[in-house]
FILUMFI-195781 format. One line per field, with one value per residue (C-alpha): residue number from 1; x negated, y, z negated. Coordinates in Angstrom, 3 decimals. Layout:
REM residues N
lovex	[NUM, ...]
xx	[X, ...]
yy	[Y, ...]
zz	[Z, ...]
This chain:
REM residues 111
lovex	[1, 2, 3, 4, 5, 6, 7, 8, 9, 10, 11, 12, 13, 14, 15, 16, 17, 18, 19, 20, 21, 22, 23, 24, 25, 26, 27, 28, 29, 30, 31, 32, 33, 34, 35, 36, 37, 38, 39, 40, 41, 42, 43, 44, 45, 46, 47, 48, 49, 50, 51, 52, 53, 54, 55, 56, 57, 58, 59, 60, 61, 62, 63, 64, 65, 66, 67, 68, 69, 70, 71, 72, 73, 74, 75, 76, 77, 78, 79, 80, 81, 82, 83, 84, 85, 86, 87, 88, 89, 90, 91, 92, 93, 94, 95, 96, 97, 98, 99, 100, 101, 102, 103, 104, 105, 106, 107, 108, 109, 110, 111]
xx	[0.000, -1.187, -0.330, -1.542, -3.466, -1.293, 0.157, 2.599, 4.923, 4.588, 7.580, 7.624, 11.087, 10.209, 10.390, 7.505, 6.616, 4.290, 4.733, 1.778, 1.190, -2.508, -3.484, -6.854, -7.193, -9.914, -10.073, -8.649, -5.280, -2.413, -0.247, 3.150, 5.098, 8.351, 9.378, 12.717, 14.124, 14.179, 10.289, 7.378, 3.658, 3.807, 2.183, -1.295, -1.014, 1.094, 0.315, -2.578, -3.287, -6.148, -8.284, -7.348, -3.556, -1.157, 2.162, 5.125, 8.123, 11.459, 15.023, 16.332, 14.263, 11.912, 8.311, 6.268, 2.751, 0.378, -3.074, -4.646, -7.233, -7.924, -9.005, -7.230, -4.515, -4.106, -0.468, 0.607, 3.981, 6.483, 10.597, 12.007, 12.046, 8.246, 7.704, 10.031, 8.577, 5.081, 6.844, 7.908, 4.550, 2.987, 5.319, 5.128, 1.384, 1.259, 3.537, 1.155, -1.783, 0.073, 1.277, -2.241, -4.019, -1.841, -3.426, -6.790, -5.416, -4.174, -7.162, -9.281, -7.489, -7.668, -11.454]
yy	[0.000, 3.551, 7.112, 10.558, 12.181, 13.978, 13.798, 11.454, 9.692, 5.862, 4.252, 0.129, -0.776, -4.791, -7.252, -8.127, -11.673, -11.746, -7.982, -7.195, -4.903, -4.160, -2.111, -1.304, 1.424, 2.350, 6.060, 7.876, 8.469, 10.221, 6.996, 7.444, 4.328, 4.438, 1.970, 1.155, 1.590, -1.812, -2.153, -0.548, -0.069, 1.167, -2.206, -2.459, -6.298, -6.431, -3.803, -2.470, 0.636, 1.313, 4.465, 7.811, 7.077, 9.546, 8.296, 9.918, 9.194, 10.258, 11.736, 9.078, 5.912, 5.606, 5.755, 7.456, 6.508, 8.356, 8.494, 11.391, 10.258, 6.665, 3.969, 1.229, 0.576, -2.167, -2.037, -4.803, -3.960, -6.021, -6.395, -6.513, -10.200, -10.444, -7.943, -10.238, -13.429, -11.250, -10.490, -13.613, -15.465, -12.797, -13.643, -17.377, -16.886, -14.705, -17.092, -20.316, -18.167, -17.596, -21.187, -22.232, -20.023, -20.053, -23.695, -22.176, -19.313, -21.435, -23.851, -20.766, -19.637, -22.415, -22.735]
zz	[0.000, 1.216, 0.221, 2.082, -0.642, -3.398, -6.293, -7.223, -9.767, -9.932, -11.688, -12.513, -14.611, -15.266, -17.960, -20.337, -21.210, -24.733, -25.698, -24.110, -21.732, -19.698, -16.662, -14.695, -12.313, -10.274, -10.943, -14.031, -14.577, -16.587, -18.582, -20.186, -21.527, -23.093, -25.099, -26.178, -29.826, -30.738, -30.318, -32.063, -32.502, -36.246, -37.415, -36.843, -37.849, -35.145, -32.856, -30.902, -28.900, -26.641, -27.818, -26.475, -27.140, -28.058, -29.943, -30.312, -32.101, -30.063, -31.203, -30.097, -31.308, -28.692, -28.705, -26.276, -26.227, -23.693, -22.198, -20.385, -17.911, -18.416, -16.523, -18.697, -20.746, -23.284, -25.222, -27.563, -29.495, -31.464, -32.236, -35.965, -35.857, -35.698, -38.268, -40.135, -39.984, -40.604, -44.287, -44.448, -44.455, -46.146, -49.314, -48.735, -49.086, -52.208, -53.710, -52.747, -54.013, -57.763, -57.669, -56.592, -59.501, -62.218, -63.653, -63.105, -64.803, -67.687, -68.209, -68.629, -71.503, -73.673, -73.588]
């Protein structure tokens, strides 16, 4: 695909498999991604961001994350059901570590 040299927009409206998103381009560019209210980047357990990333937090729940002049983008974001299951094994683990502990915890008092 060819273009007469200018400026232009370049939309691309498709679904994302693995809630990761990555581009390459030849010759810096201007990025903009908007992404829906029901995902988010606020997580960095979760989440990463290429450097040079600028995130903003819309009116309306979306999150615009941008680059000025880049040559790659890297974008992984998340729903509320992964953040879930993130708090989920997070408390299963604290729980394993007290249950593991606590006879340690015991035995040390008695001696």
């Amino acid at each position: 695909m060819t273009f007469e040299r200018g400026n232009y927009t370049v939309s691309y409206v498709s679904p994302l498999r693995d809630n990761h998103l990555q581009a390459s381009f030849k010759s810096p560019y201007h990025v903009n991604i908007t992404l829906p209210g029901e995902f988010s980047v606020q997580n960095p357990l979760l989440a990463s961001i290429s450097p040079g990333a600028n995130r903003t937090r819309l009116a309306d729940n979306t999150t615009l994350i941008q680059w000025n002049k880049t040559t790659s983008v890297d974008l992984r974001f998340y729903d509320t059901n992964r953040e879930a299951l993130l708090y989920f094994f997070l408390q299963f683990m604290a729980i394993l570590a007290v249950v593991m502990l606590l006879p340690f915890l015991i035995t040390m008092r008695k001696k």
